[in-house]
Backbone bond lengths (Angstrom), bond angles and torsions (degrees), N, CA, C in turn:
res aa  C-N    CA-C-N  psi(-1)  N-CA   C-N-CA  omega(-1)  CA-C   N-CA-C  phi
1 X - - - 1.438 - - 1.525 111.02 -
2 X 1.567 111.69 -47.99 1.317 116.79 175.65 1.978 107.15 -49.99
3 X 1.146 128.98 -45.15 1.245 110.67 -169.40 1.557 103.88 -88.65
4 X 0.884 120.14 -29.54 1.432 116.62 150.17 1.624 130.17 -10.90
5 X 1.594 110.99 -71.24 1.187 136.56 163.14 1.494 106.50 -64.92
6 X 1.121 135.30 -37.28 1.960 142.22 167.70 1.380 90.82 -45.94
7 X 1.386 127.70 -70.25 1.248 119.47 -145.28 2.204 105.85 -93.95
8 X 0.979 98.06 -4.70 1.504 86.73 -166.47 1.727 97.43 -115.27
9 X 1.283 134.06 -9.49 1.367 158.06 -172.64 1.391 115.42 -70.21
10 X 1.719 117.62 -37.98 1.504 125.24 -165.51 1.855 80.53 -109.52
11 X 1.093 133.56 6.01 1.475 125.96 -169.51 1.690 88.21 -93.65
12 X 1.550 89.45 -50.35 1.921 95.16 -167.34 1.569 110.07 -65.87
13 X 1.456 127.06 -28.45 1.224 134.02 -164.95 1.662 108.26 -85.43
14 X 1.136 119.43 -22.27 1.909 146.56 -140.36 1.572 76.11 -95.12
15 X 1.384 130.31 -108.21 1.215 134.02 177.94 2.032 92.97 124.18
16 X 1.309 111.44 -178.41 1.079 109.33 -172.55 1.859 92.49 -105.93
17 X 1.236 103.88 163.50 1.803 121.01 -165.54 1.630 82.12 -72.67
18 X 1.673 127.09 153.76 1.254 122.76 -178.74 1.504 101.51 -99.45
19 X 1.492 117.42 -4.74 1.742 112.29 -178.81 1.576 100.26 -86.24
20 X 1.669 109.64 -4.89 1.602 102.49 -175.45 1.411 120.27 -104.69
21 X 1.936 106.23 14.49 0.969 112.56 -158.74 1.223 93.27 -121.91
22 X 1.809 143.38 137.33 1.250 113.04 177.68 2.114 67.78 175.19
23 X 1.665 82.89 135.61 1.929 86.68 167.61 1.457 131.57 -62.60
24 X 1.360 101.22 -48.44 1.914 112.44 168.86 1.551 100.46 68.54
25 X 1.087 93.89 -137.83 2.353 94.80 -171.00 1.429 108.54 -89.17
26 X 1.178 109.53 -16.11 1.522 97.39 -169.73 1.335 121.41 -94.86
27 X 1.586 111.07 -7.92 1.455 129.69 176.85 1.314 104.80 -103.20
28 X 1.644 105.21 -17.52 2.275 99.34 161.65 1.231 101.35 -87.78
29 X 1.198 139.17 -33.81 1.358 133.60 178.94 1.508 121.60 -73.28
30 X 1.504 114.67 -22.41 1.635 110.45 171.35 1.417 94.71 -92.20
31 X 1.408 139.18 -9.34 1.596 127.17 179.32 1.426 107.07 -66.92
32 X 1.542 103.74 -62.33 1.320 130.28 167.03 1.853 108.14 -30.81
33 X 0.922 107.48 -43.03 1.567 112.94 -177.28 1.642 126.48 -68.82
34 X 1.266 74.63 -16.29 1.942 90.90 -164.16 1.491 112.15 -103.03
35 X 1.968 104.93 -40.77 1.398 85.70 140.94 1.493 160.61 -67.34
36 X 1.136 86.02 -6.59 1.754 109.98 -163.63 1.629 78.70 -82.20
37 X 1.109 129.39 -65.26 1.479 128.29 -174.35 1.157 120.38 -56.26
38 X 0.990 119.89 -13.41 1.482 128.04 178.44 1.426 105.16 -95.07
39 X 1.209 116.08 -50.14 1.688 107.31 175.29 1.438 121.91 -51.90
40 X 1.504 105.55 -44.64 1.626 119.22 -169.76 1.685 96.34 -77.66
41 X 1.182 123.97 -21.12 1.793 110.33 162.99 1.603 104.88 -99.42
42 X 0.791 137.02 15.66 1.645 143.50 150.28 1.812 90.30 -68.60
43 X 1.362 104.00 -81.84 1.475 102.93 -151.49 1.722 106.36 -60.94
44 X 1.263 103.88 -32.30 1.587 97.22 -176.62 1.800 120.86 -66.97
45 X 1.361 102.71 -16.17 1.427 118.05 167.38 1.082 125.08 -88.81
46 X 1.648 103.34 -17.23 1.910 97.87 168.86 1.702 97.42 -93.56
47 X 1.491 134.18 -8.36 1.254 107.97 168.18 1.493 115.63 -96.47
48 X 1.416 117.10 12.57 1.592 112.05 159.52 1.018 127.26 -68.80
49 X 2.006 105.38 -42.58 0.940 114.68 -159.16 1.644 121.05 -86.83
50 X 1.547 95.76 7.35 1.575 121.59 170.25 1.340 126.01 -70.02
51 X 1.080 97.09 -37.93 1.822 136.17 -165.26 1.635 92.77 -75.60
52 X 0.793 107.51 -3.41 1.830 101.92 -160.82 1.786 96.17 -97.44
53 X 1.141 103.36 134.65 1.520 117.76 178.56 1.175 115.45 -116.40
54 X 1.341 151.39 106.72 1.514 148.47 155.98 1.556 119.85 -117.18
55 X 1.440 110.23 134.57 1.469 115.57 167.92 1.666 88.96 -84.82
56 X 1.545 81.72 145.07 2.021 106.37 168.23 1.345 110.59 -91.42
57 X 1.033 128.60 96.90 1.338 109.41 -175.54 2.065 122.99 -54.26
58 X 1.128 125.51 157.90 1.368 100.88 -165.00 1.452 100.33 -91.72
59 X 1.227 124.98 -152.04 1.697 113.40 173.99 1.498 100.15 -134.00
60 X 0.987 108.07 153.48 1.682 124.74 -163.85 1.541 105.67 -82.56
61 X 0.951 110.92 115.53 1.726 104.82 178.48 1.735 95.17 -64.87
62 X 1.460 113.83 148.56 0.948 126.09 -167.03 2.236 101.76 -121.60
63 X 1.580 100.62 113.11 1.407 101.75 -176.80 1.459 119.76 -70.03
64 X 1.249 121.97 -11.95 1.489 101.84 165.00 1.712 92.43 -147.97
65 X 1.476 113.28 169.93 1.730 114.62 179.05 1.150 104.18 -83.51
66 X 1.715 101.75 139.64 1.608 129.38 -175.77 1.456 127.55 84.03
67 X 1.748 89.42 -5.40 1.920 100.79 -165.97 1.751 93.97 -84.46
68 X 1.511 122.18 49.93 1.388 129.52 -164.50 1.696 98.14 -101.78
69 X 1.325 123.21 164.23 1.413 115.84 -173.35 1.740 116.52 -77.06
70 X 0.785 101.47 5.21 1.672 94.81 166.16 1.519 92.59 -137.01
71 X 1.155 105.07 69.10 1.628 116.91 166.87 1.631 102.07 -113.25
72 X 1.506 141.65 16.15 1.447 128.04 -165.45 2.019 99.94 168.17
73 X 1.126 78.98 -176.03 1.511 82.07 -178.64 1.472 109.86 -85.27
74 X 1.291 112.00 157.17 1.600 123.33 -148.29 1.576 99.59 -90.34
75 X 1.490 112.50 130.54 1.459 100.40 -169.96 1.558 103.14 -104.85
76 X 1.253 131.59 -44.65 1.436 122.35 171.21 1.630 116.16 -85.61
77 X 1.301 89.12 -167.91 1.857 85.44 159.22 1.344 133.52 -109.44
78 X 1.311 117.73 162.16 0.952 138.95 -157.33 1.724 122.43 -66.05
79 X 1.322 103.71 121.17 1.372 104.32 -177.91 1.222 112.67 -68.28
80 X 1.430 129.32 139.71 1.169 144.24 138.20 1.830 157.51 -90.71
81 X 1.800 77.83 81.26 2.285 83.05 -162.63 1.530 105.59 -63.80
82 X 1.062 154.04 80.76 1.150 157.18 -168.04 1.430 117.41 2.35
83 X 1.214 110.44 76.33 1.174 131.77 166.12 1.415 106.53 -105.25
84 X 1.422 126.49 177.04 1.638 149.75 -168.95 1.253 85.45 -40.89
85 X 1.702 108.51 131.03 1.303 110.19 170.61 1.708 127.50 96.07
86 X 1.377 102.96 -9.36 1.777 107.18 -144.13 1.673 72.82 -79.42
87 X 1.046 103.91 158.41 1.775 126.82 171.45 1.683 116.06 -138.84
């Protein structure tokens, strides 16, 4: 184990020369890439999110305060808008 750590120890400490380190075209060209991908899933997510249709339901004027549906114990059953469970 000890030479183990001998030989792989001055690798981790050494580091790479910083004049040999430098992005050049291929690190503008994968930058370049990532925005480009990022824009084209920008726009493709703002035309999903177009696509989307919902009625609002309106809200029930309520004739006196508190007389709201979870104002008491529940007399029928329970609706289910497809939430956890819906079948």
């Amino acid at each position: 184990m000890t030479t183990l750590h001998a030989l792989v120890l001055p690798l981790a400490v050494k580091g790479p020369d910083p004049a040999d380190v430098k992005p050049g075209w291929l690190g503008f060209v994968m930058f370049l890439a990532l925005a480009v991908a990022t824009v084209l899933l920008w726009l493709s997510f703002r035309k999903q999110l177009k696509k989307i249709d919902f009625e609002e339901e309106p809200d029930q004027p309520r004739t006196k305060p508190g007389a709201g549906p979870r104002s008491g114990p529940r007399s029928g059953p329970r609706e289910n808008h497809g939430g956890a469970g819906a079948s």
